[in-house]
BAVEXKOL-572595 format. One record per residue (C-alpha): residue number from 0; x, y negated, z negated; residue in three letters. Coordinates in steps of 0.05 Angstrom, whole numbers, plus 32768, in hexadecimal, padded with zeros to 4 digits. Each point is the difference from the previous one (the first is absolute). Example, Ala and Ser with C-alpha at 12.3 -4.5 7.8 and 13.67 -1.06 7.14 Angstrom:
+-----+------+------+------+-----+
!   i !   xx !   yy !   zz !  aa !
+-----+------+------+------+-----+
!   0 ! 80F6 ! 805A ! 7F64 ! ALA !
!   1 ! 801B ! 7FBB ! 800D ! SER !
+-----+------+------+------+-----+
# end
This chain:
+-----+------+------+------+-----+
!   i !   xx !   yy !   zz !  aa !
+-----+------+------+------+-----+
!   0 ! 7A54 ! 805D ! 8263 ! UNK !
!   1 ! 7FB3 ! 8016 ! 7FF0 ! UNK !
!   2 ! 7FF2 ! 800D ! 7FBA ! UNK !
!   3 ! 7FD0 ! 803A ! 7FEC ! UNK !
!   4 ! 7FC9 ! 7FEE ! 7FD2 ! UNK !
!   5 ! 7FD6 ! 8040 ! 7FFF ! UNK !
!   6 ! 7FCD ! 801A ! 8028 ! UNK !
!   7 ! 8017 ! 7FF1 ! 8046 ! UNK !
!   8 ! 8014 ! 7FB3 ! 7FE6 ! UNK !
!   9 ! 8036 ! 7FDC ! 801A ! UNK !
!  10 ! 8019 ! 7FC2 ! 7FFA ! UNK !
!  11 ! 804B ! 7FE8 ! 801B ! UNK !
!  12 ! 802E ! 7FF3 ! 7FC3 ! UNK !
!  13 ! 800C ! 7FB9 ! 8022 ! UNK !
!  14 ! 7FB5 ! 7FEA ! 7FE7 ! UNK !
!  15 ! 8001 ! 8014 ! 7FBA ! UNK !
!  16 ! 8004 ! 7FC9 ! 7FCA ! UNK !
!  17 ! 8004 ! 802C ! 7FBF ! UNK !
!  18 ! 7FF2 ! 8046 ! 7FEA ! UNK !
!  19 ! 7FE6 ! 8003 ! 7FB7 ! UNK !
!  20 ! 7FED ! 8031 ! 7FD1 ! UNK !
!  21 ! 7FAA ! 8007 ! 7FF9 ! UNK !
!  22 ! 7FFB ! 800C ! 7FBF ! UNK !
!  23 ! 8030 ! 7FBD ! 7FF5 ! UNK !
!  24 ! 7FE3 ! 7FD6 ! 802C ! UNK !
!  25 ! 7FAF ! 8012 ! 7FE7 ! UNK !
!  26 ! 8013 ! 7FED ! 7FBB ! UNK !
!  27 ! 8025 ! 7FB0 ! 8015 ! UNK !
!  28 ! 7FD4 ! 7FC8 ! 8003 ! UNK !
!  29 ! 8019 ! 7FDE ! 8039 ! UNK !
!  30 ! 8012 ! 8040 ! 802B ! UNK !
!  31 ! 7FB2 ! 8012 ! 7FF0 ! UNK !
!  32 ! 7FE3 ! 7FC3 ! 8017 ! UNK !
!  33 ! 8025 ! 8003 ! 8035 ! UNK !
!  34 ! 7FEA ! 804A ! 8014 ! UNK !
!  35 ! 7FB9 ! 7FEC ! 7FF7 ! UNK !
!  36 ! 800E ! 7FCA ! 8036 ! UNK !
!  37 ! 801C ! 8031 ! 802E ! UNK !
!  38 ! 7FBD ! 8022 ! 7FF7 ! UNK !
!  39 ! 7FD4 ! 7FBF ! 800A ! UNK !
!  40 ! 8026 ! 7FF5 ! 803D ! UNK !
!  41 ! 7FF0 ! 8045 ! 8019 ! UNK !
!  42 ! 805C ! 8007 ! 800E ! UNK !
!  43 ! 7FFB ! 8033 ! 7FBF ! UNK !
!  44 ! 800D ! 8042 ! 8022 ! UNK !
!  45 ! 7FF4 ! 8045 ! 7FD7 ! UNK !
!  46 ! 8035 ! 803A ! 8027 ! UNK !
!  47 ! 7FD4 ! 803D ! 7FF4 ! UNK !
!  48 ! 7FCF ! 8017 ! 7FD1 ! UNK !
!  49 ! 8029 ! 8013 ! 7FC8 ! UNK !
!  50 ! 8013 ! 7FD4 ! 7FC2 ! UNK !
!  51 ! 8033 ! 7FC9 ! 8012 ! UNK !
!  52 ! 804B ! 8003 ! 7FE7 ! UNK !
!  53 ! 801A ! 7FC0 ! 801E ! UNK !
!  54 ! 7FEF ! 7FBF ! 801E ! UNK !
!  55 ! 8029 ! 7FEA ! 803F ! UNK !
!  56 ! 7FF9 ! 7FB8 ! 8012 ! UNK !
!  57 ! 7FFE ! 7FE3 ! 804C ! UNK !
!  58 ! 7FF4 ! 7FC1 ! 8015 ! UNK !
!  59 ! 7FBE ! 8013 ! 801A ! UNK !
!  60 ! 7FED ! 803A ! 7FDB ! UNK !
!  61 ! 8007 ! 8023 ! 7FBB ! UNK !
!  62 ! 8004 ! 8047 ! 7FFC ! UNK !
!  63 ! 7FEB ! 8031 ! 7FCD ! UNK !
!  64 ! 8023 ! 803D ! 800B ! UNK !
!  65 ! 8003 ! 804B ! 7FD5 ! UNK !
!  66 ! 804F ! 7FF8 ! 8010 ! UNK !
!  67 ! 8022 ! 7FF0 ! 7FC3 ! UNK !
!  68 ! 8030 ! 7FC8 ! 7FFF ! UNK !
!  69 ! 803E ! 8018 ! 7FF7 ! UNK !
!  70 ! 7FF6 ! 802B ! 803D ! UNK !
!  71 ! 7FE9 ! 7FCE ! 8030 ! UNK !
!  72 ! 8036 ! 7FCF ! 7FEB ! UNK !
!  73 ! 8033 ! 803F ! 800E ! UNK !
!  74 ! 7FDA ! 8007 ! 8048 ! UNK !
!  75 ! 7FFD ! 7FBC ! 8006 ! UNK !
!  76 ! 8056 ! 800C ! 7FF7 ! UNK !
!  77 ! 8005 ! 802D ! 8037 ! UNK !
!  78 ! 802D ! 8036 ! 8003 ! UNK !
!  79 ! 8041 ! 7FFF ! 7FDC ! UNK !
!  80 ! 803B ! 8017 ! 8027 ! UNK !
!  81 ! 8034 ! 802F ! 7FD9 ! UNK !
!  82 ! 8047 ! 801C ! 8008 ! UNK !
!  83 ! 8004 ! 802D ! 8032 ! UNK !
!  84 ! 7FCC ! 7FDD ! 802E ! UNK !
!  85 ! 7FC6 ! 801B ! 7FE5 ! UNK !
!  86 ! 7FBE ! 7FDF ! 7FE3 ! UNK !
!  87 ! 7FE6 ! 7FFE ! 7FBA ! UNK !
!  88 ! 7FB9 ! 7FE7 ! 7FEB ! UNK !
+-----+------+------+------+-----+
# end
């Protein structure tokens, strides 16, 4: 399945690592040293022009995207099936 990150980003769901929280991850020591990596090693992508909500990790990229979290790991989900055959997001 493709996962949509904003702005005409997709990634499939296969490749992603972790989704986490922005705000979160800014404030750790070790997730922020290892966004500021990302960034040295030009893989630290920013989805769109707005203010990020979420980082989504790949194994060759890091994504900042103005999707929140919780709603990318419920895309990331996919649909839910429910009684009577129908689908429920």
């Amino acid at each position: 399945m493709v996962l949509h990150l904003g702005h005409q980003v997709s990634i499939l769901t296969e490749e992603v690592v972790a989704i986490l929280n922005f705000s979160t991850a800014v404030l750790g020591g070790p997730t922020r040293e290892f966004l500021d990596y990302s960034r040295s090693c030009d893989a630290l992508v920013r989805v769109g022009p707005g203010p990020a909500r979420s980082v989504v990790v790949t194994p060759s990229k890091v994504f900042l995207s103005p999707v929140s979290c919780p709603t990318l790991a419920d895309r990331a989900a996919g649909p839910r099936v429910v009684a009577g055959g129908g689908r429920a997001r």
